[in-house]
C-alpha positions as CSV (number, residue, x, y, z in Angstrom):
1,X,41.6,38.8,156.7
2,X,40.9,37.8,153.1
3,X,42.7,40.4,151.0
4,X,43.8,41.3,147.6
5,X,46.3,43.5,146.6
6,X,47.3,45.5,143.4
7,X,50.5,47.4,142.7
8,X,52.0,48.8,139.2
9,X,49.9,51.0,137.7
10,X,51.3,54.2,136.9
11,X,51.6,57.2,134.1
12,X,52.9,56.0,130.9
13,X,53.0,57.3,127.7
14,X,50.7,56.4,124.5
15,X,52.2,52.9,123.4
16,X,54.1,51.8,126.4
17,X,54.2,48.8,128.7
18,X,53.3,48.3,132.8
19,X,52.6,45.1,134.8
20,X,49.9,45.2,137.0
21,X,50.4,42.8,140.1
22,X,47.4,41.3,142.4
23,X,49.0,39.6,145.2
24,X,46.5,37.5,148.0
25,X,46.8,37.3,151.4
26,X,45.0,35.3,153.8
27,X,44.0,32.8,151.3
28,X,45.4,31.2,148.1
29,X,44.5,31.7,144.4
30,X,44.9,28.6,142.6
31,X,41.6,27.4,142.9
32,X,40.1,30.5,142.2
33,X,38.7,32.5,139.1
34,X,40.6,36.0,138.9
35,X,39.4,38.9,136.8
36,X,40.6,42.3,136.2
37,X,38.6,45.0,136.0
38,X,38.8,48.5,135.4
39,X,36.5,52.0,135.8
40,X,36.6,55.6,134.9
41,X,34.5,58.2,136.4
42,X,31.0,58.1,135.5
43,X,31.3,54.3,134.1
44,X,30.4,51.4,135.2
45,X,33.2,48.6,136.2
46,X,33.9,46.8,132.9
47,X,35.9,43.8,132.9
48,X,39.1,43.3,131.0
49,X,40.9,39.7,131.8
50,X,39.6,36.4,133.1
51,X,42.0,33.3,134.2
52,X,40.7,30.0,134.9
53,X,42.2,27.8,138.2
54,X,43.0,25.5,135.6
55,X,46.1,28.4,134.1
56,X,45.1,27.4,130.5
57,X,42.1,29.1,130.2
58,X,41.7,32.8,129.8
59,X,39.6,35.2,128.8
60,X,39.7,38.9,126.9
61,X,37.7,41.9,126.5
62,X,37.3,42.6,122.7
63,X,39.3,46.3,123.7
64,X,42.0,44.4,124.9
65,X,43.2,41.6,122.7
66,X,46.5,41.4,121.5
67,X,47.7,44.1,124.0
68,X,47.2,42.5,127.4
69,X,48.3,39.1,129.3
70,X,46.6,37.7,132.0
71,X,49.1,34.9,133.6
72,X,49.0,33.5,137.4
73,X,51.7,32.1,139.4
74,X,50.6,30.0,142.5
75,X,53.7,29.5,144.1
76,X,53.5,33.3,144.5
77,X,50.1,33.4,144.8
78,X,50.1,36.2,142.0
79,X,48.2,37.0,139.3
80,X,49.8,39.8,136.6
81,X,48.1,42.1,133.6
82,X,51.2,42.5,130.9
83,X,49.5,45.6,129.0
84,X,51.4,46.6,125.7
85,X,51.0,49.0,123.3
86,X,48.7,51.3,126.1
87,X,46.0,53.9,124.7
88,X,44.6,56.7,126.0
89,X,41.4,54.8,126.7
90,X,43.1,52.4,129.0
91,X,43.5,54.5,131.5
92,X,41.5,53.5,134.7
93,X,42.1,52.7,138.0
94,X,42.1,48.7,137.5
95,X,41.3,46.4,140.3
96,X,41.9,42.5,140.4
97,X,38.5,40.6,141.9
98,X,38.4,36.7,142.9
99,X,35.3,34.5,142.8
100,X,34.3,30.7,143.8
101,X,31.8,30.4,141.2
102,X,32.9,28.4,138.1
103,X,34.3,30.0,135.5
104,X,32.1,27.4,132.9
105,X,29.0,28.6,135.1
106,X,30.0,32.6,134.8
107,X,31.1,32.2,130.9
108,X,27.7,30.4,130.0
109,X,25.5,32.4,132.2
110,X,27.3,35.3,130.4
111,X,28.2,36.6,133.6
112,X,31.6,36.2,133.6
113,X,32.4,39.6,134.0
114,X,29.7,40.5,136.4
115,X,31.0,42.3,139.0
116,X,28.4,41.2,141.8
117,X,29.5,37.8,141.1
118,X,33.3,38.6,142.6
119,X,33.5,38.2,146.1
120,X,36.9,39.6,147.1
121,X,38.4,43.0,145.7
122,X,41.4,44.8,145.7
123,X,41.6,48.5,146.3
124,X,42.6,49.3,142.8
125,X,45.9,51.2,141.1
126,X,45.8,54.0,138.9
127,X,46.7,53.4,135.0
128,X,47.0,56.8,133.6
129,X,48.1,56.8,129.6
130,X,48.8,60.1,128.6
131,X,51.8,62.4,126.7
């Protein structure tokens, strides 16, 4: 069974840190596109974090830059969301997604953070930012 699964989210307060984890089983990551996403009630799934197969190559929402790190490690077939300095706004439940497609065919397609074009989810964890 081709599963992903994510683990760290949690309440923290306005400026704090947490590392979202996204951990696959029955398959391996590294030559896969991985994305976080996130949703609120009432919104649609926006994405926040892209990483290439290739490690080198990520990608940012413009609401996240500076504050969050997307990294993978293979060995551990892992990939991580360092968030820094949270906002109220970030809270979300996040989910991590992985797709086939090529990156270079999502990015210029401008579909890179499509959700229909993710074919393996996790279940999501709960980010809540609040004092």
């Amino acid at each position: 069974q081709l599963q992903l699964v994510e683990s760290g989210g949690g309440l923290v307060e306005p400026g704090g840190s947490l590392r979202l984890s996204c951990t696959a089983s029955g398959f391996t990551l590294d030559s896969l596109t991985i994305a976080w996403f996130r949703q609120t009630p009432g919104k649609e799934r926006e994405g926040v974090s892209c990483i290439y197969a290739s490690v080198t190559s990520t990608v940012y929402a413009d609401s996240v830059k500076g504050r969050f790190i997307i990294s993978r490690d293979n060995a551990a077939n892992t990939v991580y969301l360092q968030m820094i300095n949270l906002k109220p706004e970030d809270t979300a439940v996040y989910y991590c997604a992985a797709t086939r497609t090529s990156p270079q065919t999502l990015y210029f397609s401008g579909r890179l953070f499509a959700p229909s074009e993710y074919e393996i989810w996790g279940q999501g964890t709960q980010v809540t930012v609040n004092s």
